[in-house]
C-alpha positions, 0 to 999 in steps of 0.5 A: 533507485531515483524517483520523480515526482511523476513517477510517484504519482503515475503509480498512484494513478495505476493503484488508484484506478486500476480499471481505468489502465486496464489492469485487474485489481481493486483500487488501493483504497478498497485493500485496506481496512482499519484494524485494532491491530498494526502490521508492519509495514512490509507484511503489509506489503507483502499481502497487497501484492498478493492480492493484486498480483502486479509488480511494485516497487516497495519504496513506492508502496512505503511513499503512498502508504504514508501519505495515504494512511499516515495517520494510521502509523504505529509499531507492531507487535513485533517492533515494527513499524506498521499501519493499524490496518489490515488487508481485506481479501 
C-alpha cells in the first residue's frame, strides 16, 4: 500500500473531526484513555473499529498512533508493542 502525505492527513482530519465529514463517532482523541497498562498496538486497534464501526486501513491507524501517542509506546504484557492506553467505550 503506497500512502501520500495527503492521504495520511485526510484521515487524520476524518478521525479527528468526524461530525464535521458527516460521520458518526467520536473524534480519535476522546477514544483513548492513559492507562497503567500497555495494550498492544493491534488490540488496540481492534477495539477502535469496534467502537466506531468505519473501516480504516491499519497502517493508517499505526502512523496517527505514533504520532499522536508516541510518547506512550511500550510493550505489552504479552511482548507486544503496545500504547499504555486503553479504549474508552
Amino acid at each position: 500500500m503506497t500512502l501520500s502525505p495527503q492521504e495520511v492527513s485526510a484521515y487524520k482530519q476524518i478521525l479527528s473531526n468526524p461530525t464535521q465529514h458527516g460521520m458518526d463517532f467520536k473524534p480519535i482523541q476522546e477514544c483513548f484513555q492513559p492507562s497503567d497498562k500497555v495494550t498492544a498496538k493491534h488490540l488496540l486497534f481492534e477495539q477502535l473499529i469496534s467502537l466506531i464501526k468505519v473501516p480504516l486501513p491499519k497502517v493508517i491507524f499505526y502512523i496517527l498512533m505514533d504520532e499522536m501517542y508516541g510518547d506512550t509506546i511500550g510493550k505489552s504484557e504479552d511482548g507486544c508493542a503496545g500504547y499504555a492506553l486503553s479504549v474508552v467505550a
